[in-house]
C-alpha positions, 0 to 999 in steps of 0.5 A, spaced: 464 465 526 463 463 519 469 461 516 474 466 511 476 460 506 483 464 501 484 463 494 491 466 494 493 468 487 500 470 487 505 467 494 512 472 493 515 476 498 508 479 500 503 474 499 508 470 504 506 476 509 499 474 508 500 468 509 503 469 516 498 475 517 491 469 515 494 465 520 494 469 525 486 471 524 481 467 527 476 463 522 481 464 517 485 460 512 488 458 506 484 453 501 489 454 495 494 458 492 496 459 485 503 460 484 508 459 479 515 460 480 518 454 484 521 458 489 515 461 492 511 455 491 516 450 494 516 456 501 509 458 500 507 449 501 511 450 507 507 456 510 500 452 508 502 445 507 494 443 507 492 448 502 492 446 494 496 449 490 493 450 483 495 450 476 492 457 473 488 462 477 481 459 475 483 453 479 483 457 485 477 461 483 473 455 482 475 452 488 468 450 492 472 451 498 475 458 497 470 464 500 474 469 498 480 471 493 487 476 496 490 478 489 498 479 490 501 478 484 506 483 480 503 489 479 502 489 472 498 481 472 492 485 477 487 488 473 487 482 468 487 477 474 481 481 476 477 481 469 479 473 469 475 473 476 470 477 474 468 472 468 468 465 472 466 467 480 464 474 484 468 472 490 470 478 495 478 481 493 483 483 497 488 486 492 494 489 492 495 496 490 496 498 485 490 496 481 493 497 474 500 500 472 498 503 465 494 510 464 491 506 458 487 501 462 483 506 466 477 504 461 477 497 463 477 499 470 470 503 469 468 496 466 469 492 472 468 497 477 460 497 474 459 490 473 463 486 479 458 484 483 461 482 490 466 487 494 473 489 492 478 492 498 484 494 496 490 493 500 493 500 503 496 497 508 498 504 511 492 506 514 492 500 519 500 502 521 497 503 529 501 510 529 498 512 523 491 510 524 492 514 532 493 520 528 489 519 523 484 518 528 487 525 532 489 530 527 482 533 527 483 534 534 490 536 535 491 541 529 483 544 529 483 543 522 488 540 517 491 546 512 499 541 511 500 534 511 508 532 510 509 525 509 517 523 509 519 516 507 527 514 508 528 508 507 532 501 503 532 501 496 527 496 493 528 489 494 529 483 488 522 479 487 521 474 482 524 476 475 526 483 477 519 485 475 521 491 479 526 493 476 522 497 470 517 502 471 512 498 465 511 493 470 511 497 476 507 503 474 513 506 476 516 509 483 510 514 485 505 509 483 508 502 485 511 505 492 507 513 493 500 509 491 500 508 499 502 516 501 497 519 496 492 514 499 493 517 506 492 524 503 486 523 501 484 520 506 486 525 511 484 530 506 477 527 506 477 530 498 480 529 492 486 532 489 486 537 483 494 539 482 500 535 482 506 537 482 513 533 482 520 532 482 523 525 482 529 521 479 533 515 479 540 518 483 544 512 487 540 506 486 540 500 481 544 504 476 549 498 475 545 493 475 543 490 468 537 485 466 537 482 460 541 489 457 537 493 459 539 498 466 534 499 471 529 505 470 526 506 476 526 513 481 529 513 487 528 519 490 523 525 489 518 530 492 511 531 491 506 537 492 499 535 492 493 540 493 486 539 495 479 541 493 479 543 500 485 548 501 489 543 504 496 542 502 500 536 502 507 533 500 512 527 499 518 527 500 521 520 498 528 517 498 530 510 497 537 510 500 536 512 506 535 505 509 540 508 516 534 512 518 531 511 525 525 512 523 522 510 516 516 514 515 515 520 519 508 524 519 505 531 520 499 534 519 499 542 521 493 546 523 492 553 527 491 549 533 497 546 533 501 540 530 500 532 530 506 527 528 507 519 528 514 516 527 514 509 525 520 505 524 522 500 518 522 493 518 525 489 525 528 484 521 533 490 518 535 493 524 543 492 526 543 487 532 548 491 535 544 497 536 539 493 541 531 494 541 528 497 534 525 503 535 518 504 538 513 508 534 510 516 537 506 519 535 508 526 537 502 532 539 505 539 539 500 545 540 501 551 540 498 554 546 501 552 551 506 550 547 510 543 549 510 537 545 506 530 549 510 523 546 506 517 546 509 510 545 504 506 540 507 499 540 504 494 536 504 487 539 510 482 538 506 476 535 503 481 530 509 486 529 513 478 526 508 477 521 510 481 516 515 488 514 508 494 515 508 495 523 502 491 524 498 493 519 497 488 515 494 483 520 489 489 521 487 489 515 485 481 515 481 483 520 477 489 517 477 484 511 474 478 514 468 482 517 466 484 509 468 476 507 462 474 513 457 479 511 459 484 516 461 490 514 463 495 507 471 494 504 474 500 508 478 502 502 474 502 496 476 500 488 475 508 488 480 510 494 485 505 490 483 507 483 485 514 485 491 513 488 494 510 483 492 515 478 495 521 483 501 516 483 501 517 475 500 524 475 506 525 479 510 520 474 507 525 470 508 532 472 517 529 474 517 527 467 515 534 464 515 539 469 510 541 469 504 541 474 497 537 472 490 538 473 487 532 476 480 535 472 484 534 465 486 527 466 483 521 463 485 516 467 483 518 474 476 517 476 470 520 474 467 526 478 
């Protein structure tokens, strides 16, 4: 089995839970690590302790022992950090979405995504969430054609990083670009097309307003509504709420045909449920059809070693294992610098449409992906 040799650029809170996740694929590990803040450093050399930690992001690159690069640094340093690499060593990327923050920089993503020569996998973890990926994989089936997908988020407001990077929408993208990118990518996916219409409701209504960073207050959303149309009819929407952490379940799915209804019903991180409640929740997935009418509820439970490596229901180490086959030769990024590109361009059309009330036609903007 050839050998899957990291350079990691970037070990906070989600480049730790790549470290769990590598360590549990087989072939794989960690060469060196590129992280600046001590903190992060420091548990980061605890995880991996044979790994050499590495001064700048070119150290990790030219590293003669690293066969492949995972990007999970602030959102607003990826495209940069892929532009560096680009110019020193073409080395297979995981990068974590989004693929860049600001709508200005969509030239500069053409460029790369032109030139680069080796694969890039963008990290939509969702699609890997194995209820998720069973209704993805049934949907078809159980709703004889898709005409309205729903996805619900209810969940616990945003976690402090390094430097409250996530604090302000121009270092995260904002709140449907830094957290939705995923939802939309699964739209897409499950729609099998591209978006043509956004429309959006969004705004910052319970959470971090009394918080203060250098002055300034807080400006990221905490709550919206989404409604997306596709090439093919489909309609699709988002319901988002951040301070909704005493939910059951944290994301809830549903996609609706003539033939009936299909959903998944997946529960937030373990490590966040009350002790005094038992066992977390298990994830469905729910087949209800119209005729005869009567819902079928599967358990979808993940594996407990793997469920422990991370806060994404498994999805992660899925991913990893995807990703290994494309470092070794084996097999295409599963999801592309495109798929990853339009999702964060729906993301801003949405901040968009919010900000403006108005609706957005994808074919007028200028920093989706070309046709």
């Amino acid at each position: 089995m050839a050998n899957v040799s990291f350079g990691i650029i970037g070990c906070g809170m989600m480049g730790q839970e790549h470290l769990r996740n590598i360590a549990l694929v087989p072939g794989a590990r960690v060469a060196a690590i590129f992280e600046p803040d001590p903190g992060m450093r420091q548990i980061a050399q605890t995880m991996v302790p044979d790994a050499v930690f590495a001064a700048s992001v070119a150290e990790v690159v030219q590293n003669p022992d690293v066969t492949c690069l995972l990007i999970a640094s602030p959102n607003f340093m990826h495209l940069g950090q892929l532009q560096a690499i680009a110019a020193i060593r073409a080395l297979p990327i995981l990068c974590e979405k989004p693929l860049f923050t600001d709508p200005a920089d969509a030239p500069a993503l053409a460029a790369l995504r032109a030139s680069y020569p080796a694969p890039i996998w963008v990290a939509m973890e969702y699609r890997y969430m194995p209820p998720v990926a069973h209704l993805i994989r049934e949907a078809p089936k159980a709703t004889g054609g898709i005409k309205m997908l729903t996805i619900r988020e209810h969940r616990f407001p945003f976690l402090e990083k390094v430097g409250d990077w996530n604090r302000f929408n121009r270092n995260s993208g904002g709140t449907l670009v830094e957290k939705c990118c995923h939802f939309f990518d699964l739209m897409r996916l499950i729609a099998g097309c591209n978006p043509v219409r956004i429309m959006a409701s969004a705004g910052q209504s319970v959470n971090h307003l009394d918080e203060r960073y250098g002055g300034e207050v807080p400006d990221i959303w905490d709550n919206g509504y989404v409604i997306v149309d596709f090439e093919n009819g489909l309609r699709a929407m988002l319901e988002l709420c951040m301070f909704a952490e005493g939910a059951r379940y944290q994301e809830e799915i549903s996609a609706v045909g003539p033939l009936g209804k299909i959903e998944c019903l997946v529960p937030g991180p373990g490590r966040f449920w009350p002790a005094h409640l038992g066992e977390p929740p298990v994830p469905q997935v729910v087949v209800s059809p119209r005729n005869p009418k009567g819902p079928h509820v599967l358990e979808v439970p993940v594996d407990p070693r793997i469920l422990a490596a991370g806060d994404h229901n498994g999805s992660t180490y899925y991913q990893h294992m995807g990703f290994a086959e494309v470092v070794r030769g084996t097999a295409a990024p599963e999801v592309t610098l495109e798929d990853g590109w339009w999702a964060v361009a729906m993301g801003m059309a949405a901040q968009q449409s919010a900000a403006t009330g108005m609706a957005v036609d994808m074919n007028t903007v200028d920093y989706a992906p070309s046709r």
